[in-house]
C-alpha positions in Angstrom: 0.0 0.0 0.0 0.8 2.9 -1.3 2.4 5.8 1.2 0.0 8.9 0.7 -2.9 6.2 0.5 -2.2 5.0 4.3 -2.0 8.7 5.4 -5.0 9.5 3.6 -6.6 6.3 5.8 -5.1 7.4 8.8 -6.3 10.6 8.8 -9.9 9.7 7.8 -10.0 7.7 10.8 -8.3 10.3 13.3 -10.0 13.3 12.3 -9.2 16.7 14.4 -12.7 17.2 16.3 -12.0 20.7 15.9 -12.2 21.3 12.2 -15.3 20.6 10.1 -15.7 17.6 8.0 -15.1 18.5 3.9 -18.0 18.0 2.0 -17.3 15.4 -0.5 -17.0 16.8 -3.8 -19.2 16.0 -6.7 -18.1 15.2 -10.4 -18.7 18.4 -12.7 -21.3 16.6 -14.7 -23.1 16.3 -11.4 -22.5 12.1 -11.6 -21.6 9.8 -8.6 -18.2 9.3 -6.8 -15.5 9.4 -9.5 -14.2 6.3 -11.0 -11.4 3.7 -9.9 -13.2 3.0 -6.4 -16.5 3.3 -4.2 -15.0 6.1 -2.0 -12.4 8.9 -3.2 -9.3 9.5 -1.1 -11.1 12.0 1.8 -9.1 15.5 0.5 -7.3 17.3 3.7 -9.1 19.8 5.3 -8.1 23.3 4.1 -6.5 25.2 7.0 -8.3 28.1 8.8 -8.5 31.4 7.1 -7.7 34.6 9.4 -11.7 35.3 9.3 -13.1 31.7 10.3 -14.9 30.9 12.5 -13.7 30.4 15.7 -15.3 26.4 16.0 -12.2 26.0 12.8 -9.5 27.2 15.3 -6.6 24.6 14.9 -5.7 24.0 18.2 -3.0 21.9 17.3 -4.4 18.5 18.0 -4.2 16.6 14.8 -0.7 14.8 13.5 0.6 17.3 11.4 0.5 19.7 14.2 3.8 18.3 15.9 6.2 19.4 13.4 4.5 23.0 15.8 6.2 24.7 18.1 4.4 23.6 21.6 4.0 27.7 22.5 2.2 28.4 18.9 -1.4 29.6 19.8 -3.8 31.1 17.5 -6.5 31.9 19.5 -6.1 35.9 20.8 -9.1 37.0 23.0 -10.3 35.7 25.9 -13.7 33.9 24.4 -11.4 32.5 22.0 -9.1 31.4 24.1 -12.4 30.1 26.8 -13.9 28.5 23.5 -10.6 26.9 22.4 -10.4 25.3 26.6 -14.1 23.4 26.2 -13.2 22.0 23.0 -9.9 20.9 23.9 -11.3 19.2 27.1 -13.6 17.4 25.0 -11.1 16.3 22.9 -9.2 15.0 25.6 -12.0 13.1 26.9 -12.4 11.1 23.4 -9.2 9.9 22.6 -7.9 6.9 24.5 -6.8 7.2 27.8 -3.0 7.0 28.6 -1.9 7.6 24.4 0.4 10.0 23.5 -2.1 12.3 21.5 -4.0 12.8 24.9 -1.2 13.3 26.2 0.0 15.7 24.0 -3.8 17.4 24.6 -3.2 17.8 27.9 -0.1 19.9 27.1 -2.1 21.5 25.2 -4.4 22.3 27.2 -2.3 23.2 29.9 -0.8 26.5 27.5 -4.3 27.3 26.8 -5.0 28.1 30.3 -1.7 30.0 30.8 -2.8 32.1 27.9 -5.8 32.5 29.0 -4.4 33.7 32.9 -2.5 36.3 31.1 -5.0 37.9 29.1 -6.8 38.1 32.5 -4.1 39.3 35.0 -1.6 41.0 32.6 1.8 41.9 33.9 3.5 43.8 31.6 1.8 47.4 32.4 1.8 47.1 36.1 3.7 49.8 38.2 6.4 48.4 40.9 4.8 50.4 43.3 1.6 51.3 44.4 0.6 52.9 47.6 -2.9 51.6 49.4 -3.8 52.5 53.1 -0.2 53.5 54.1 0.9 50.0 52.7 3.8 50.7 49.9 3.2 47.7 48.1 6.2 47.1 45.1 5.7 44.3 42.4 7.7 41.3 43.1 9.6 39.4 40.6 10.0 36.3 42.4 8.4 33.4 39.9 8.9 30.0 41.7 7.7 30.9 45.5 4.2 29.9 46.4 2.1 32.1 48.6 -1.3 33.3 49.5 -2.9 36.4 48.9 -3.9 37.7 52.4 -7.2 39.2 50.6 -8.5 36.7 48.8 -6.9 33.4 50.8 -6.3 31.9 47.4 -2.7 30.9 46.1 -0.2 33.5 43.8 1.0 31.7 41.4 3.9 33.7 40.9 4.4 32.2 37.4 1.5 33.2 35.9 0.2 35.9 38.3 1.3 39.6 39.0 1.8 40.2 42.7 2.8 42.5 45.0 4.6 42.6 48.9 3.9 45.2 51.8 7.4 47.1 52.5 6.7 47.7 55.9 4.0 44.7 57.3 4.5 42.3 54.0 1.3 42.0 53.0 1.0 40.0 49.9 -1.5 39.9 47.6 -2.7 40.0 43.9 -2.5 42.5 41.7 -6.3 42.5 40.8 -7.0 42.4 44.7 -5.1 45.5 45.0 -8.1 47.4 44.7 -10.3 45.9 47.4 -7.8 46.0 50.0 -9.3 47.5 52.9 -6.5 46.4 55.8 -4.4 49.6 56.8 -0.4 48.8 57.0 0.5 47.5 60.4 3.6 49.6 60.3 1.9 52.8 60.7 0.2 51.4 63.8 3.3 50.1 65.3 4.7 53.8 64.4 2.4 55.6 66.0 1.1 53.6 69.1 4.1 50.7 70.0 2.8 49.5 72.8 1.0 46.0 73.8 -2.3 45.2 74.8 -1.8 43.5 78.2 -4.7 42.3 79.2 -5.1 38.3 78.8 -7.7 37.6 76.0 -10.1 41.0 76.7 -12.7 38.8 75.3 -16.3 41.1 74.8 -18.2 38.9 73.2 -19.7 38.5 69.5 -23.2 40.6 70.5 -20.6 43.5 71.1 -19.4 43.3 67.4 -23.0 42.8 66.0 -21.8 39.3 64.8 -19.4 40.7 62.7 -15.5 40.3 61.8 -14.3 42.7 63.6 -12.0 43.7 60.5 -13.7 43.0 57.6 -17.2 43.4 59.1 -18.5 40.3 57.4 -21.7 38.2 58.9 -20.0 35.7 61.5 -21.4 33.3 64.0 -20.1 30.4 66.5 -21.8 27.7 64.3 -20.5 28.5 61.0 -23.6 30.1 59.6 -22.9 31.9 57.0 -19.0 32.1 58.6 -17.1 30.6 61.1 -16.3 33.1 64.4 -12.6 32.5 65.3 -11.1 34.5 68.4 -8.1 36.0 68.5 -6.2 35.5 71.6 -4.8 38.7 71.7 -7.3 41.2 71.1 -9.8 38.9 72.3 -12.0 39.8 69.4 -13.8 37.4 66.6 -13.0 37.2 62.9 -13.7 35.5 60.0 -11.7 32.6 58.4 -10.8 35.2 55.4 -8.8 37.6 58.4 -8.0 35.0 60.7 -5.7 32.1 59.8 -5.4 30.3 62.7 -1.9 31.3 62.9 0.1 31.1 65.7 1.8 33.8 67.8 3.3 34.0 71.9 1.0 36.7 73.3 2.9 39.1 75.4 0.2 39.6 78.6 0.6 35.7 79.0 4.4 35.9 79.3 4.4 38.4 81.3 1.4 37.8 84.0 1.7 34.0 83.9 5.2 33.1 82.0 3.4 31.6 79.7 5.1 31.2 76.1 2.8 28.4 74.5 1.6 29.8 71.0 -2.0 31.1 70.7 -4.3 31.4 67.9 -3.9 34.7 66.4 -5.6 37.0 63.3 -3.6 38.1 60.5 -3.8 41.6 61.6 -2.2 40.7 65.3 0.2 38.4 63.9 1.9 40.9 61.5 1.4 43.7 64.5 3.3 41.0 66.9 6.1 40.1 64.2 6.7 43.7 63.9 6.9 44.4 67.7 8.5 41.5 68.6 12.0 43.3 68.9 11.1 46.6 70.1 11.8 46.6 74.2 8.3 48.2 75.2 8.2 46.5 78.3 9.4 47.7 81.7 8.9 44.5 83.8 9.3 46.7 87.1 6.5 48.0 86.8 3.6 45.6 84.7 4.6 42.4 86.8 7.5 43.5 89.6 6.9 40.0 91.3 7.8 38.1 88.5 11.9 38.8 89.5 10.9 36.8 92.6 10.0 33.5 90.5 12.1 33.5 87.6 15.8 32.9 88.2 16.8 33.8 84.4 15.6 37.3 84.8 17.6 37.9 87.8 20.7 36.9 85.8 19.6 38.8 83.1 19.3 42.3 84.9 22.7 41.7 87.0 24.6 41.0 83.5 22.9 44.0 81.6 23.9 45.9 84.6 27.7 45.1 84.6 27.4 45.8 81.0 26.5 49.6 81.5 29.2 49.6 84.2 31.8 48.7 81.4 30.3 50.9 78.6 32.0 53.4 79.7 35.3 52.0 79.5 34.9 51.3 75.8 33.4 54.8 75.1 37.1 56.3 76.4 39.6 53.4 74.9 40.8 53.7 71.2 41.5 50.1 71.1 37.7 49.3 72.1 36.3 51.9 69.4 38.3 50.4 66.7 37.4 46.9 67.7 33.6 47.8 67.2 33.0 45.9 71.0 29.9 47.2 71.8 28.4 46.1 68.7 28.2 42.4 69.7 25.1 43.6 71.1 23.9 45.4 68.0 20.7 43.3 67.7 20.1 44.3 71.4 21.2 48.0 71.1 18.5 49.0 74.3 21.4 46.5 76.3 23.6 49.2 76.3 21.1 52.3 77.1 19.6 50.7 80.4 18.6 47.7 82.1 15.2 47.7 82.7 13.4 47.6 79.3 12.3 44.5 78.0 11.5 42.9 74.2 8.9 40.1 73.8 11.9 38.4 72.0 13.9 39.0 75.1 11.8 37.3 77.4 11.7 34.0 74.5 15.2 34.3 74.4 15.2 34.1 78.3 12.7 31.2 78.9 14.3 29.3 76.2 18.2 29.8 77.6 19.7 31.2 74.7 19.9 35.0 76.0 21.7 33.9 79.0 24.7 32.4 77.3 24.9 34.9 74.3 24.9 37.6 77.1 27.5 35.9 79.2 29.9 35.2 76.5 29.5 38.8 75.6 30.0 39.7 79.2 33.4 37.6 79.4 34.6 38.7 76.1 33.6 43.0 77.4 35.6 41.9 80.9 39.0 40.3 79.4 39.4 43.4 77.3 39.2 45.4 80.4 41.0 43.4 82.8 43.4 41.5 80.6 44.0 43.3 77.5 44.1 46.5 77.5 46.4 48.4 79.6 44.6 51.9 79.5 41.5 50.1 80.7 43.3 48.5 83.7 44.7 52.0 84.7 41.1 52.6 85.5 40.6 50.2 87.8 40.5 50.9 91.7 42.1 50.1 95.1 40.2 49.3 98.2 40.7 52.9 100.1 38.9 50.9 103.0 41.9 47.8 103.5 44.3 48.9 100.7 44.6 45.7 100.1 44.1 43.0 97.1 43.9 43.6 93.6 42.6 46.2 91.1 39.3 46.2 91.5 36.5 47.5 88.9 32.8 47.9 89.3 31.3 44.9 87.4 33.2 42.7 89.7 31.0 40.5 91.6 32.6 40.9 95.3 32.5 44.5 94.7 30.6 47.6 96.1 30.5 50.9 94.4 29.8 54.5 96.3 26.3 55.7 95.2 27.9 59.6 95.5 31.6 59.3 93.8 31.2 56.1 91.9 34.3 54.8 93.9 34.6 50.9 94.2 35.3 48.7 97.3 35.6 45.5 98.4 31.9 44.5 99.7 32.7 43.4 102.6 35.3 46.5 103.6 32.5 48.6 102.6 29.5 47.5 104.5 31.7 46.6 107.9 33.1 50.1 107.8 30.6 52.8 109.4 32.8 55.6 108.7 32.0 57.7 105.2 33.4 57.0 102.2 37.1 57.9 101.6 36.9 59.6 98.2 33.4 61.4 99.4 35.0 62.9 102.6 38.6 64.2 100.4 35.9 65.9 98.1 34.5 67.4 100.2 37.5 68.9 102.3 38.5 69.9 98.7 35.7 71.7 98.3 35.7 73.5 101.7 39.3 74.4 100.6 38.0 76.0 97.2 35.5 78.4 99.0 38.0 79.2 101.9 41.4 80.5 100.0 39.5 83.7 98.4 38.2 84.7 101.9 41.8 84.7 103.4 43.2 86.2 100.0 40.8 89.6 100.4 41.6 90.1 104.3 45.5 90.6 104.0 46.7 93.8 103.6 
């Protein structure tokens, strides 16, 4: 058998769905099928003409079409494009399962919808930033990360998909759900009022929100109906499943009334708020929960370290060797360390019940003493001797069996200090001194 007669066969028998059958043609003296057999050679359907209809659109699923490259689509509007989709799905369904031409359909098929999602949610004109409710949202060109859009709840497919991140509380979302968003940026909030809400779970109930997300202000309710009521454990308040995630956050009135760091059920909107205040040290412990320096151990540590650490910033301010040596920057990530020793981070108090804080800070503390001590020789000329026994070795006001003067900062052994009742040394020279000063101009004017 002939080669162009098996073709001609073949493709009578696998026709593409998608074009219409040729009529068969008729002699010109208007007679029966022509001669030399009962059925003529079925002639190959005439490709589409730019104006046909778009049932005719080849979409590249009969055997001539892979010679094609896989990206050639001819379809160019979206109801093509949605027309082209149906027909190829029912193509798919009535060739044999597992073959290569469904197969090769299913490629097909798949293109068809990416064409399809860019026509929809183009790319190309999009600004890299835009600016929405304080949030300065820029375009992001990341195209293999999977996220969700925290407006709509559905996934960015960053391959197909234009979508932009929040500078300042990363917010993601869409670039068609740019317009609906109705969340302002946490950032500003954390700007203009950085300070907890300390209360444990203020709940107030769903009646006080009129069964409403307290956010989005959509219908909520306990049983589901229409949307399921889910409580934040900060706020105390009740959202819906499109604000509230069920994500999980430590909430800082439970670590710091009952030392509780177990992860609570949070909304979006806290979450980001807590992520962006995690570092910020808000929180003077001596005052919201004084006791709790009774019952925790670590924070004891804590304050006595930070405290020796203030005692040797000044040393480091005044030595070359410690400026050029960047020191105090070991506690960069800390910098309130180095300003005082009473305010507190929520990430300081993780750090603490978890251990890690306390040997970071002593390492830090050892490495800030053996400059002093051991090191550096203008830093030991600033050390002290006991005016009291003058006795032992240099001593400097971070040691532990030490004692420092309140008035003139001068440093003592502990126990010479509180087992002599007499004034301090240094304070009672000062102040002879200063008797001295106001004295000599008196006796100056009364000679002759």
């Amino acid at each position: 058998m002939a080669y162009d007669e098996r073709l001609a066969r073949f493709r009578q028998a696998h026709l593409n769905p998608f074009n219409k059958a040729p009529e068969q043609q008729e002699r010109p003296d208007g007679g029966g099928p022509p001669p030399g057999g009962c059925c003529p050679p079925p002639a190959r359907p005439p490709d589409p003409s730019p104006g046909a209809p778009e049932g005719a659109l080849d979409l590249g699923l009969a055997e001539d079409h892979f010679s094609r490259p896989v990206g050639l689509i001819l379809a160019s509007d979206v109801q093509q494009l949605r027309q082209a989709i149906e027909e190829c799905k029912r193509a798919i369904l009535a060739l044999p399962e597992h073959s290569e031409r469904q197969k090769d359909a299913v490629v097909r098929l798949i293109h068809l919808r990416l064409k399809l999602q860019e026509l929809k949610d183009p790319g190309e004109d999009e600004p890299n930033i835009r600016v929405v409710l304080e949030h300065r949202f820029y375009k992001e060109k990341s195209k293999s990360v999977k996220q969700t859009c925290d407006k709509c709840s559905t996934i960015i497919w960053g391959l197909i998909q234009t979508w932009y991140t929040c500078t300042g509380c990363y917010y993601r979302c869409h670039s068609k759900c740019l317009p609906l968003v109705s969340k302002a940026c946490v950032r500003a909030k954390v700007s203009h009022q950085a300070e907890y809400q300390l209360s444990i779970c203020p709940e107030s109930g769903l009646d006080s929100q009129d069964y409403r997300c307290a956010e989005c202000r959509a219908p909520i309710s306990l049983r589901g109906v229409p949307s399921e009521a889910r409580q934040c454990d900060y706020t105390g308040l009740y959202y819906c499943s499109t604000c509230h995630w069920n994500d999980l956050a430590v909430v800082p009135a439970r670590a710091i009334h009952n030392w509780d760091f177990e992860p609570r059920k949070v909304s979006r909107c806290s979450m980001r708020y807590l992520a962006l205040m995690v570092s910020r040290p808000v929180l003077k412990l001596r005052e919201i929960n004084p006791l709790l320096f009774n019952y925790v151990e670590e924070l004891v540590e804590i304050r006595k370290l930070r405290q020796d650490i203030l005692l040797m910033k000044p040393y480091f301010i005044t030595c070359k060797e410690a400026m050029e040596a960047r020191l105090l920057l070991q506690l960069q990530d800390r910098q309130h360390f180095v300003e005082n020793d009473e305010m507190y981070s929520l990430q300081d108090l993780i750090d603490i019940e978890a251990g890690r804080l306390s040997c970071s800070l002593t390492e830090i503390h050892t490495l800030f003493a053996k400059h002093i001590k051991l090191d550096c020789e203008r830093c030991q000329a600033k050390g002290f001797v006991c005016e009291l026994c003058k006795e032992g070795d240099v001593l400097f006001p971070f040691d532990s069996h030490t004692s420092v003067c309140t008035d003139c900062s001068a440093v003592f052994h502990r126990d010479c200090y509180y087992d002599n009742s007499t004034t301090c040394p240094k304070c009672a020279r000062l102040s002879l001194r200063k008797q001295s000063l106001f004295q000599e101009p008196e006796g100056t004017e009364a000679e002759p």
